[in-house]
C-alpha positions as CSV (number, residue, x, y, z in Angstrom):
1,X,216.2,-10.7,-81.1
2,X,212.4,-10.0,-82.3
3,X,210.2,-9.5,-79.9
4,X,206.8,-12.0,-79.7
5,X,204.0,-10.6,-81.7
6,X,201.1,-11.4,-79.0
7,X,197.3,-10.9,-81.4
8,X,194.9,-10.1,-79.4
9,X,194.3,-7.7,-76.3
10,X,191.7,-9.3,-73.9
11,X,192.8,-10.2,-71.1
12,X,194.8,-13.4,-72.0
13,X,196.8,-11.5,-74.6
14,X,197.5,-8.7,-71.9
15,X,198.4,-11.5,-69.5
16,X,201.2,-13.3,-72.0
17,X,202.2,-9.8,-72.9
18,X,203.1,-8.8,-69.3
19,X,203.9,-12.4,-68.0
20,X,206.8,-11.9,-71.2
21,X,207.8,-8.6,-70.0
22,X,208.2,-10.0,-66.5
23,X,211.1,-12.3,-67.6
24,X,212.7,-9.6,-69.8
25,X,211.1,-10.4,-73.1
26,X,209.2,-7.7,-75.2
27,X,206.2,-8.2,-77.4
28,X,203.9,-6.7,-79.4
29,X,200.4,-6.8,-78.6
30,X,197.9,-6.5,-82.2
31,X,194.7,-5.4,-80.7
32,X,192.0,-5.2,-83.8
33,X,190.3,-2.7,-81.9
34,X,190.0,0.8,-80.9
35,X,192.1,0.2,-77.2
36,X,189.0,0.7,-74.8
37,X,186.9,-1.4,-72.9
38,X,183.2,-1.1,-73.5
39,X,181.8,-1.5,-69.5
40,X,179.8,-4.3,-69.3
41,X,178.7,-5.0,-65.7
42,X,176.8,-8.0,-66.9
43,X,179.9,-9.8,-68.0
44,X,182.6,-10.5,-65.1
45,X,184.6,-13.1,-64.1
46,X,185.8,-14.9,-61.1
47,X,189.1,-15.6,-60.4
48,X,190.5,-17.8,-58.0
49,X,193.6,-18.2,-55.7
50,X,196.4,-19.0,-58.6
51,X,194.5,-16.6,-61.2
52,X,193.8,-13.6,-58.7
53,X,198.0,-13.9,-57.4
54,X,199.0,-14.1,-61.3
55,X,196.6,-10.7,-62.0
56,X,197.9,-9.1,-58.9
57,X,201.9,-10.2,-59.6
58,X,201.3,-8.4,-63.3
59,X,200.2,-5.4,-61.7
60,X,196.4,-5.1,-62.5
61,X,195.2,-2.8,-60.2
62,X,191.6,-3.2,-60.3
63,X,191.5,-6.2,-58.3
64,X,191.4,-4.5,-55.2
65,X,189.4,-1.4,-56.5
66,X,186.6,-3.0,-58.8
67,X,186.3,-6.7,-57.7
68,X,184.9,-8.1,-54.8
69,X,185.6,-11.7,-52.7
70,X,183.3,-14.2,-51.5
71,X,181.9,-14.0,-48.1
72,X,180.9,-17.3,-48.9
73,X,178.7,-19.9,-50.8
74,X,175.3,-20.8,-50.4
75,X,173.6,-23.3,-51.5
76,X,170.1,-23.7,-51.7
77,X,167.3,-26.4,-52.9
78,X,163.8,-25.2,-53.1
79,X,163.3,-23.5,-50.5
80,X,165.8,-24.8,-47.8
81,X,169.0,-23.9,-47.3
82,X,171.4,-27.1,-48.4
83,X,174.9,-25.7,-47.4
84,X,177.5,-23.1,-47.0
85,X,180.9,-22.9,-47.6
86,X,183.3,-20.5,-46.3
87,X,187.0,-19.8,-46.9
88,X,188.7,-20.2,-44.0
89,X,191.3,-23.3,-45.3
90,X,192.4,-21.1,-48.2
91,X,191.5,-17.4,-50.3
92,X,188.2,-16.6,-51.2
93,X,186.7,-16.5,-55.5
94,X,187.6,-13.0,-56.6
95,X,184.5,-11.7,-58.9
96,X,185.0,-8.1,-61.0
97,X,183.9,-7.4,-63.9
98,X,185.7,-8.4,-67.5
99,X,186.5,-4.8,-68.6
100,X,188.0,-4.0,-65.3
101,X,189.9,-6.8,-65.5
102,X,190.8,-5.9,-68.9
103,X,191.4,-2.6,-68.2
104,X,193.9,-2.7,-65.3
105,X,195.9,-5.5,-67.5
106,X,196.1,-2.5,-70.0
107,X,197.3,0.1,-67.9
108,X,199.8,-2.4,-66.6
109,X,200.9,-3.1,-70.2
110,X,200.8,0.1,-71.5
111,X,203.6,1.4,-68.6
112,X,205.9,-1.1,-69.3
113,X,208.5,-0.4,-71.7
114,X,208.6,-4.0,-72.9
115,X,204.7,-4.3,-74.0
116,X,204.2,-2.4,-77.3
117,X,200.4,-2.3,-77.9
118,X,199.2,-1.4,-81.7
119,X,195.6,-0.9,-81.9
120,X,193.3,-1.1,-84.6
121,X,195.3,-3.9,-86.4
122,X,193.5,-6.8,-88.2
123,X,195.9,-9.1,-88.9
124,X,195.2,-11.5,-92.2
125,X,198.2,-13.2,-93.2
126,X,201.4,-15.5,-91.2
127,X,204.4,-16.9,-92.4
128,X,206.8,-18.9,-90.8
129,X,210.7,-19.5,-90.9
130,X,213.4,-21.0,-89.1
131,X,213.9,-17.7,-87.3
132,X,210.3,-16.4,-86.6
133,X,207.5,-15.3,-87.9
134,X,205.9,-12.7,-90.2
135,X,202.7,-11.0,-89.3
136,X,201.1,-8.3,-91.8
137,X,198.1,-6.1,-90.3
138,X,196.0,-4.0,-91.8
139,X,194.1,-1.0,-90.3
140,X,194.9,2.9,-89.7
141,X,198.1,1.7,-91.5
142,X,199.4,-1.8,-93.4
143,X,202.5,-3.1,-92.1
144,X,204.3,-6.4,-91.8
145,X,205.5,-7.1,-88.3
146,X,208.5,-10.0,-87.5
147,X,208.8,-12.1,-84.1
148,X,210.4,-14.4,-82.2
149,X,207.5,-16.4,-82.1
150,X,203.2,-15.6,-82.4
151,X,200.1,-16.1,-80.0
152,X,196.6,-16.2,-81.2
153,X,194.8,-15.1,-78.7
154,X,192.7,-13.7,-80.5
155,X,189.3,-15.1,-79.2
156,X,186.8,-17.9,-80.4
157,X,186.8,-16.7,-83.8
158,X,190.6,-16.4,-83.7
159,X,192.0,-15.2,-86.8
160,X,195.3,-17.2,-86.2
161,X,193.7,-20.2,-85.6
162,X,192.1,-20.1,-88.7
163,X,195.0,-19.1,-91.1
164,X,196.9,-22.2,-89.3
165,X,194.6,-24.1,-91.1
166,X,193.9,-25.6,-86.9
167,X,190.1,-27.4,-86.3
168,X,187.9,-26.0,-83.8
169,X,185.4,-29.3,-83.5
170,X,183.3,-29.2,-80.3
171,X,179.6,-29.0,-79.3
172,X,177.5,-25.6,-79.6
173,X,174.7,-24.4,-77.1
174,X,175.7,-26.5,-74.2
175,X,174.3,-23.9,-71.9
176,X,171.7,-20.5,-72.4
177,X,171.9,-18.0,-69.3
178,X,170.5,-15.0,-69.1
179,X,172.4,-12.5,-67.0
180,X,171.7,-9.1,-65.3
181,X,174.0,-6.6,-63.0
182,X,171.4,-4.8,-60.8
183,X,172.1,-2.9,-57.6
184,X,170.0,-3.9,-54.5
185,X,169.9,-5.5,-51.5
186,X,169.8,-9.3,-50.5
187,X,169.8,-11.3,-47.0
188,X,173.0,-12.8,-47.7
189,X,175.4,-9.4,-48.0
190,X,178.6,-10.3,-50.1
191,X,177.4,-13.9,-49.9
192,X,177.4,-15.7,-53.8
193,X,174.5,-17.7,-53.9
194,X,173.0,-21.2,-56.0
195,X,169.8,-21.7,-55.8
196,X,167.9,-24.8,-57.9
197,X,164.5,-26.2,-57.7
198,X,162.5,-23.4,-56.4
199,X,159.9,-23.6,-59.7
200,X,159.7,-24.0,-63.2
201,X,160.9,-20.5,-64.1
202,X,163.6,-20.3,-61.2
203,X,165.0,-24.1,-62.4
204,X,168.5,-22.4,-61.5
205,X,170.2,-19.3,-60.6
206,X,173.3,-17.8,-59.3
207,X,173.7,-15.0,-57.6
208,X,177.3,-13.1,-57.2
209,X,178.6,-10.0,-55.2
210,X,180.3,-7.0,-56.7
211,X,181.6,-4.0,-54.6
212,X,178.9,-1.4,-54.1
213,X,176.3,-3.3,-53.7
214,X,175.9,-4.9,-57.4
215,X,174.8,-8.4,-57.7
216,X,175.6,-10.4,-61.1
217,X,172.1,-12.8,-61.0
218,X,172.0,-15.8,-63.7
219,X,169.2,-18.2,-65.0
220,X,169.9,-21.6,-66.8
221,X,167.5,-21.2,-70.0
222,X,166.3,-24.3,-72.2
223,X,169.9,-24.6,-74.2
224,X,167.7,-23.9,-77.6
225,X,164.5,-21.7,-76.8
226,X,162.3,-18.6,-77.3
227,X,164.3,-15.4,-77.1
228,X,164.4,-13.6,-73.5
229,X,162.5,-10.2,-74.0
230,X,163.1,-7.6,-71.7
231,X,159.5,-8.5,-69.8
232,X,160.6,-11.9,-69.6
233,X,163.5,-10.9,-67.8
234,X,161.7,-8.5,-65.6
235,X,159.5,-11.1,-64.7
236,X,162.8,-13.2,-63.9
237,X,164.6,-10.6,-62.1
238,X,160.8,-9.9,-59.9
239,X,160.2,-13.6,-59.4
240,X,163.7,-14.2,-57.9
241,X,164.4,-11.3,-55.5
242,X,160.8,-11.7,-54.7
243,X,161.6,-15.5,-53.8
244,X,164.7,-14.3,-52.0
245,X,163.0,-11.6,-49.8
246,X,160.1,-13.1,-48.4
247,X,157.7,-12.7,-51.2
248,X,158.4,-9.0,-51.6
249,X,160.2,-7.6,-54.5
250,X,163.0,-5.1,-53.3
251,X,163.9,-2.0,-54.7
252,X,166.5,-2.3,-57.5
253,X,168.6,-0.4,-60.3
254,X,169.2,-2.3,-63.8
255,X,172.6,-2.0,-64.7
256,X,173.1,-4.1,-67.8
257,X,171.3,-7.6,-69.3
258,X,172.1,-9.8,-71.7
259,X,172.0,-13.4,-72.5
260,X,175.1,-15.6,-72.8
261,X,175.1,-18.9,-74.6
262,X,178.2,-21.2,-73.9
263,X,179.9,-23.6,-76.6
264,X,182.4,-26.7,-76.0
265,X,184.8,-26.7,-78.0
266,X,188.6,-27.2,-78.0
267,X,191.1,-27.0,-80.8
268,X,193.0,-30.1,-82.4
269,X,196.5,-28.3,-82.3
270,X,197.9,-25.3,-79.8
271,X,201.3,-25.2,-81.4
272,X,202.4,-24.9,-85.0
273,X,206.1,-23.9,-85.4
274,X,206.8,-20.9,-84.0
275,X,202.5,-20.2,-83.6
276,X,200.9,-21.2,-80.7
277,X,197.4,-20.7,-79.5
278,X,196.2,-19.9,-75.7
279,X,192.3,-18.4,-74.2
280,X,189.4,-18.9,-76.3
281,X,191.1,-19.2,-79.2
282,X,192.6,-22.5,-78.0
283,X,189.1,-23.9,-76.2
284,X,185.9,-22.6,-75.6
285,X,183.9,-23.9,-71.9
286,X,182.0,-21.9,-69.2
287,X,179.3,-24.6,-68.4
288,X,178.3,-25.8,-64.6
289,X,180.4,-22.7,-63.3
290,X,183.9,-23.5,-65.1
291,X,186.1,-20.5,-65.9
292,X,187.1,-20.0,-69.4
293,X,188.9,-16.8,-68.8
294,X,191.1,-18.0,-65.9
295,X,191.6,-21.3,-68.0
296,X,193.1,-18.4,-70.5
297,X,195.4,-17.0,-67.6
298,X,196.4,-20.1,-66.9
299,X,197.6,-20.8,-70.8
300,X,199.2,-17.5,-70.3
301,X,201.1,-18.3,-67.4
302,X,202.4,-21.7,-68.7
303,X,203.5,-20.2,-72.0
304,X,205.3,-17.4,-71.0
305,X,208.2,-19.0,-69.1
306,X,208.7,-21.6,-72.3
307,X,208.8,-18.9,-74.3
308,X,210.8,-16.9,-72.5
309,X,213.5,-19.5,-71.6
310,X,213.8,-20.4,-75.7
311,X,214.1,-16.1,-76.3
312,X,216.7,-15.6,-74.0
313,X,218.3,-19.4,-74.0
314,X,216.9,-21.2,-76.9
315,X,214.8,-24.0,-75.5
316,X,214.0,-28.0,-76.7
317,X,211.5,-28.3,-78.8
318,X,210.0,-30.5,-76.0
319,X,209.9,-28.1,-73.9
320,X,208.0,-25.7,-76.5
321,X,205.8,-29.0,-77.0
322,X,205.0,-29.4,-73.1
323,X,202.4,-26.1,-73.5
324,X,200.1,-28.3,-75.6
325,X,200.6,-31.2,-74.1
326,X,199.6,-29.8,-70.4
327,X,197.3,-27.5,-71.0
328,X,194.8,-28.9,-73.7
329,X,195.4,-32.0,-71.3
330,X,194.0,-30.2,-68.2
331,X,191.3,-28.5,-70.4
332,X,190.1,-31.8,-72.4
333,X,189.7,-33.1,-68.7
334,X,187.6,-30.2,-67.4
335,X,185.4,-30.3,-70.3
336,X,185.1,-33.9,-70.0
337,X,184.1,-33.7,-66.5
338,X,181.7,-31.2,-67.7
339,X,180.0,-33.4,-70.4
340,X,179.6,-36.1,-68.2
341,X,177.8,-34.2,-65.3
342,X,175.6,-32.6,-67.7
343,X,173.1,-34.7,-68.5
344,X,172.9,-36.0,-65.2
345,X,172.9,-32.7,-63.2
346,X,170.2,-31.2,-65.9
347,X,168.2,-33.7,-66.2
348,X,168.0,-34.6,-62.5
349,X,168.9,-38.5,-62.9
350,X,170.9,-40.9,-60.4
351,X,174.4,-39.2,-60.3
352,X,176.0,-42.8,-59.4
353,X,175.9,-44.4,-62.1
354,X,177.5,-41.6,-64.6
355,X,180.3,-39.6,-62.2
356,X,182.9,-41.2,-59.8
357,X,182.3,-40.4,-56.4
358,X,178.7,-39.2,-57.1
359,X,177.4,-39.9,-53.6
360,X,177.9,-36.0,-53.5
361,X,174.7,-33.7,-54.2
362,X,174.0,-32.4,-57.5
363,X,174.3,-28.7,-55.6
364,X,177.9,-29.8,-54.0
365,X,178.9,-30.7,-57.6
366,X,178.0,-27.4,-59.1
367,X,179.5,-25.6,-56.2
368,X,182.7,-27.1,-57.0
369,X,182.9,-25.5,-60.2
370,X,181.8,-22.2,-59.1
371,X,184.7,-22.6,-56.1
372,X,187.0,-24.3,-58.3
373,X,187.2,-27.5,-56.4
374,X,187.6,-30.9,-58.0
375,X,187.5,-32.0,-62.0
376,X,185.0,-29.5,-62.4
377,X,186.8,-26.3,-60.9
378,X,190.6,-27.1,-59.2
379,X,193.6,-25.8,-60.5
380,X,195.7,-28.7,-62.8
381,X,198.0,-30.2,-62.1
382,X,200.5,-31.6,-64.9
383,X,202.4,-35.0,-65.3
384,X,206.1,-34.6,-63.7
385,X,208.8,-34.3,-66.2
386,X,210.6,-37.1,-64.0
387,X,209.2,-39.4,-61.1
388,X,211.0,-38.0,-58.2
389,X,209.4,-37.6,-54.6
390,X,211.3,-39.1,-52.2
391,X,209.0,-36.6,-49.9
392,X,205.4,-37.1,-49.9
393,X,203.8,-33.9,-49.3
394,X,200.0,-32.0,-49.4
395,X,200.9,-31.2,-52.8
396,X,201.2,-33.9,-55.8
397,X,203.9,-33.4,-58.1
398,X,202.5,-31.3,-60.7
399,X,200.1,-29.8,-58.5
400,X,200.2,-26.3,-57.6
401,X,202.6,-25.2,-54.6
402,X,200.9,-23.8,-51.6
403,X,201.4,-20.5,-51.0
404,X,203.2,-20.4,-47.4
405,X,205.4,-17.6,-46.3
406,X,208.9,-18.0,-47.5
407,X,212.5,-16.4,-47.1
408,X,215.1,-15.2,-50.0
409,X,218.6,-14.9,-48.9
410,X,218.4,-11.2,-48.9
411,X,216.1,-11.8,-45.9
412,X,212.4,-10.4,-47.4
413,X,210.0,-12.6,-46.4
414,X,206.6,-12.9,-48.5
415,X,203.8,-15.4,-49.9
416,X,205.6,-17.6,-51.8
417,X,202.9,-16.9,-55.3
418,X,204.7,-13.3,-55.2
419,X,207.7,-15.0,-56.5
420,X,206.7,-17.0,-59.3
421,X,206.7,-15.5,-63.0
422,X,210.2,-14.6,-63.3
423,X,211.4,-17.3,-65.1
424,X,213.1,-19.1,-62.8
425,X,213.2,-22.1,-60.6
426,X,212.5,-22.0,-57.5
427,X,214.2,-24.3,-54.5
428,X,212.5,-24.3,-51.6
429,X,214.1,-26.0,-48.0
430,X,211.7,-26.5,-45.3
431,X,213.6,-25.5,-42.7
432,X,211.7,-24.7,-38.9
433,X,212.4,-21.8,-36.9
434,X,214.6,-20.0,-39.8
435,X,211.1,-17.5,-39.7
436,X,213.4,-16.0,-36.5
437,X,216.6,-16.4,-36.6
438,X,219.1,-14.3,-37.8
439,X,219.3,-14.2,-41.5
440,X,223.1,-14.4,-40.9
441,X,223.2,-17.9,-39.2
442,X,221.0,-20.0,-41.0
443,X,222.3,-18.9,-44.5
444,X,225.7,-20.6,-43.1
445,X,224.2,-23.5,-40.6
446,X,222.6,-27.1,-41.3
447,X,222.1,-27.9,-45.1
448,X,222.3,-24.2,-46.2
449,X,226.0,-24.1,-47.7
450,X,225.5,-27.8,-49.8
451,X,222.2,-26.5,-50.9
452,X,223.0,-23.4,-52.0
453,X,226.2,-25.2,-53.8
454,X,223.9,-27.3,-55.9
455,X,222.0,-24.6,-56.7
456,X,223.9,-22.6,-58.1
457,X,225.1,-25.4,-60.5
458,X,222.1,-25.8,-62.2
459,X,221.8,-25.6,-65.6
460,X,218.4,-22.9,-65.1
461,X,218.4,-19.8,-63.2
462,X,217.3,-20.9,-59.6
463,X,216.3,-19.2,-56.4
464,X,216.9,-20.4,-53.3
465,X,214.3,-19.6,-50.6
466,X,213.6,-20.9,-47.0
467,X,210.5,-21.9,-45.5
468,X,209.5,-22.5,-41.5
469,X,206.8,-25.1,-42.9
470,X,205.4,-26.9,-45.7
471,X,202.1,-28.8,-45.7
472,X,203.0,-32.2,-45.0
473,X,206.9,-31.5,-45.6
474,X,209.1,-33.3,-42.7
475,X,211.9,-30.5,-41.6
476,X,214.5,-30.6,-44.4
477,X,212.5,-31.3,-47.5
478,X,213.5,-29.9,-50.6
479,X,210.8,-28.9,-53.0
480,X,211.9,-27.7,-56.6
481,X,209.1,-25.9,-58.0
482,X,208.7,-24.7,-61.4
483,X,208.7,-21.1,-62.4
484,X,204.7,-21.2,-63.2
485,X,204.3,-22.5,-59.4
486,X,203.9,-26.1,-59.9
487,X,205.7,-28.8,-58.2
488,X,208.1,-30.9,-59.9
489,X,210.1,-32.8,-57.3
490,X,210.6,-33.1,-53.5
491,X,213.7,-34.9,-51.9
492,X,215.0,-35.5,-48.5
493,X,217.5,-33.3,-47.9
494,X,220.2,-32.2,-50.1
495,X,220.3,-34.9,-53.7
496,X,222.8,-32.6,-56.0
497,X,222.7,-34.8,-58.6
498,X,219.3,-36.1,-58.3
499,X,218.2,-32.4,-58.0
500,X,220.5,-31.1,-61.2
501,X,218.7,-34.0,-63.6
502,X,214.8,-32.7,-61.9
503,X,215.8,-29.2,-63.1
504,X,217.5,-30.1,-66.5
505,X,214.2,-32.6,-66.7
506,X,212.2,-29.2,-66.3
507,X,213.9,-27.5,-69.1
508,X,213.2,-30.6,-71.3
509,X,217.1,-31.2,-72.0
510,X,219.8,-29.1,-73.4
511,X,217.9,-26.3,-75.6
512,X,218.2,-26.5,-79.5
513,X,220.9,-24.2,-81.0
514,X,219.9,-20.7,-81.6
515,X,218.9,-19.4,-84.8
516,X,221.2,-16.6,-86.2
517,X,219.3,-13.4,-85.3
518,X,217.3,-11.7,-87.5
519,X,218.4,-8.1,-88.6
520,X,214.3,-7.3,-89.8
521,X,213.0,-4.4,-88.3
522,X,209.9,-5.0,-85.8
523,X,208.0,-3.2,-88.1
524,X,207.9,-1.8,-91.6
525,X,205.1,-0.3,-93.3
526,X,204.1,-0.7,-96.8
C-alpha cells in the first residue's frame, strides 16, 4: 500500500510523520525547503503536559537538552505582586525554542526507516481517486508522488489548502508583540512572568525561561501601529528589566528580536477525500497566550491513529470524518473563548458581563492560557462516540486520561502517556495493590481472566493494563481509553458486551472495504 505523502516539515508535519511511523505506517514528508532550521531564539514555544509526552514518545530529543520548565507563574499588576502558581498537582509548561523543536522531530524522522523526507519540493498540483492520491513537486527534480492519503501541513499559506479550493475566512491583526531572547538575570530565576499595568509603554509583558539563562520577554503593541525600530525596542527592553530590578537596568546580551503579529483564522473544511488538513494550515490563533503549535500536535496526534487504522484496516468514513469534526470543534471553541475575552481583557471593561465565570481577574484569565487551564488554554476534550459511564471519574469522557503509573501483562510498569500512539486501545482496570504483588497472581485472580477474555475479542487491537489507582475510580473500574489518550468509557467491572460496542463505537463501525492496491511506484520522475 502507498505510503501517506505528509507536505510540510515543521514541526506538525514531522509530528504526523513519526506519530504514522509509530503505528507501522510510512510516509513521505515534502519539505519545500533546504532541511535546516534557521535558529531563532526569539521564536519558541511552550508545550504542555499531553504535547511535551507526545514530543518525548516520538523521540525528540531536545526536550531535555534545549527546553526548559516552569518554576512557576507570576503574576503581577502594577507594581504588586497578584499571584503565583506552581506545579505541584500536575507537570510544569515546557518552553524551547521552535527550531529545536523542529530539529529533534527531524533527527527522529530522519532515523526511522518509515519517514522518507524529500527536501526542496514545492508541490503545485493534487489529484484524487478511489485509491489515493497524486502529488507532483517540483524542485531539484519534478516528480509525481502517489499515497494512501495527503496532509497539508503546510503552514498558513498552505499550498494544499489552497489547491482544495478550502476558505481560510478569519480576522487579521488580533494581536502585535514584539519579542526578544536576551541573556541576563532576573529576581525570579526560571520563574515565567505576566506583568500588566505598570505604564503606558509596559501595558503588558511576559517574560519566559530558557536553559542558560535566556529569557524570551514580550510586549502587547497597538494591534495596527508605528513600526518597532530597534531604539524603540531598546528603550522597551531598558524600561522593563529596569522596572523588574529595582530601577537599575542589568547587564544583558541580545540574542534575537522580532515582532510577531497574530491572525484568527480557521479553515471551513479539514478533510477533502483522501486530503486532510492539520497545524496552521487548518487554523491560525496564538492570542491571550494560546498555543498554535501544540494545537498542531494535537491535530497530529488525533489524525495519525485514523489514518493509520484505515492503512492497515480500512476504516469508516466516519471515522476519517471524526478528525474534523473534533478538532476544528475544540479549536473553533478556543478561538471563541479568545474573541470574547478580548475586548474585555484589552480594553479593561467589567469582565461579568461578557465571560462566564468572570469573577476571576483579568491576570488569572490570561494565566490560564499561558498554563493551559480552562477554554482559553486546557487540553479538549471530545464528544464520546457512545454515552457510557457507569463510573464517574476525575476525567470526563472525552477528556484526557491522567497519567498514573500503570502495569502491562509483561509486568513493566510506566506512566501511562508512554503507551499511547500505537494505535491501539487501551483497557485499563483499577485494581489496588496489584503495584506489589506478584505479576503471576493477579494476572490469574479477581476480574483478570473475564477481562482479559473480552479483550481479546474486540474488534481493535487492545491492551490490557493494570492500575493501583485512578482519580476518582472506585477499585474495579474499567476505563477504555482511546489510542490518542482520551477517554471513551468507564464501567463497573467487567461489561463484555457493553465494552465490545464502546470499542466498535470508537472505530466508527465496521471499516469500508479496502480499495484494490495500487501497483504505482511512490515516486517517478518526469
Amino acid at each position: 500500500m502507498d505510503p501517506v505523502i505528509v507536505v510540510g516539515a515543521g514541526p506538525v508535519g514531522l509530528s504526523l510523520s513519526l506519530a504514522l511511523a509509530g503505528q507501522g505506517v510510512p510516509s513521505v514528508v515534502l519539505d519545500e525547503g533546504p532541511g535546516k532550521e534557521e535558529p531563532r531564539p526569539a521564536r519558541t514555544v511552550v508545550l504542555h503536559a499531553d504535547t511535551a509526552a507526545m514530543a518525548n514518545r516520538l523521540g525528540c530529543a531536545t526536550l531535555r537538552d534545549e527546553g526548559a520548565y516552569f518554576a512557576a507563574w507570576r503574576t503581577m499588576r502594577r507594581r504588586q505582586s497578584a499571584q503565583r502558581s506552581t506545579f505541584d498537582d500536575g507537570p510544569a509548561p515546557l518552553h524551547l525554542p521552535q527550531h529545536a523543536l523542529t530539529r529533534g522531530l527531524r533527527d527522529a524522522a530522519a532515523a526511522h526507516p518509515l519517514v522518507q523526507l524529500i527536501t526542496d519540493s514545492r508541490l503545485d498540483s493534487v489529484e484524487q481517486d478511489g485509491h489515493g492520491v497524486t502529488a507532483h513537486t517540483r524542485g531539484a527534480e519534478t516528480t509525481w508522488w502517489r499515497g494512501s492519503h495527503l496532509v497539508g501541513c503546510d503552514g498558513a499559506r498552505s499550498t494544499v489548502r489552497k489547491l482544495l479550493g478550502i476558505r481560510f475566512p478569519g480576522r487579521t491583526a488580533v494581536e502585535r508583540h514584539a519579542v526578544a531572547a536576551l541573556r541576563t538575570e532576573l529576581p525570579w530565576p526560571g520563574e515565567a512572568l505576566l506583568h500588566r499595568g505598570h505604564n503606558d509603554r509596559l501595558a503588558e509583558v511576559t517574560a519566559r525561561p530558557l536553559p542558560d539563562g535566556v529569557w524570551r520577554l514580550d510586549w502587547l503593541l497597538p494591534a495596527r501601529g508605528e513600526l518597532v525600530t530597534p531604539d524603540t525596542l531598546v528603550t522597551l527592553i531598558r524600561d522593563t528589566l529596569a522596572a523588574w530590578c529595582g530601577g537599575t537596568t542589568p547587564r544583558y546580551d541580545l540574542l534575537d528580536t522580532g515582532v510577531h503579529t497574530l491572525h484568527h483564522r480557521l479553515a471551513r473544511r479539514w478533510r477533502d477525500g483522501r486530503a486532510f488538513l492539520a497545524g496552521d494550515a487548518a487554523h491560525l490563533l496564538g492570542a491571550l497566550g494560546t498555543q498554535g503549535v501544540e494545537e498542531g500536535l494535537r491535530d497530529a496526534e488525533n489524525l495519525a491513529w485514523k489514518l493509520a487504522l484505515a492503512w492497515h484496516h480500512g476504516a469508516s468514513e466516519a471515522l476519517l470524518d471524526s478528525y474534523e469534526a473534533e478538532r476544528r470543534t475544540a479549536v473553533a471553541s478556543r478561538l471563541r473563548a479568545a474573541d470574547q475575552a478580548m475586548p474585555v481583557l484589552r480594553a479593561g471593561g467589567g469582565l461579568r458581563t461578557y465571560l462566564p465565570g468572570a469573577s476571576r481577574s483579568a491576570e488569572a484569565l490570561l494565566t490560564d492560557g499561558h498554563l493551559g487551564w480552562g477554554p482559553l488554554g486546557a487540553a479538549p476534550t471530545y464528544a464520546p462516540p457512545v454515552a457510557v459511564r457507569e463510573v464517574p471519574t476525575a476525567t470526563e469522557p472525552g477528556g484526557p486520561v491522567a497519567n498514573v503509573p500503570v502495569t502491562a501483562p509483561d509486568g513493566s510498569t510506566v506512566p501511562l502517556r508512554d503507551l499511547l500512539g500505537r494505535g491501539r486501545l487501551l483497557v485499563l482496570l483499577v485494581a489496588p495493590g496489584t503495584g506489589v504483588w506478584d505479576r503471576r497472581h493477579w494476572l490469574g485472580a479477581g476480574l483478570m481472566p473475564r477481562l482479559a477474555a473480552a479483550v481479546s475479542a474486540l474488534p481493535v487491537r487492545t491492551d490490557l493494563l493494570v492500575a493501583d489507582a485512578y482519580p476518582g475510580a472506585p477499585a474495579h473500574t474499567v476505563l477504555l481509553v482511546r489510542p490518542d489518550g482520551h477517554l471513551a468509557a468507564t464501567f463497573a467491572g467487567v461489561r463484555p458486551a457493553e465494552l465490545y460496542e464502546a470499542a466498535d463505537a470508537v472505530r466508527a463501525g465496521a471499516p469500508e472495504p479496502l480499495p484494490t492496491p495500487s501497483t504505482t511506484p511512490t515516486a517517478v520522475a518526469d
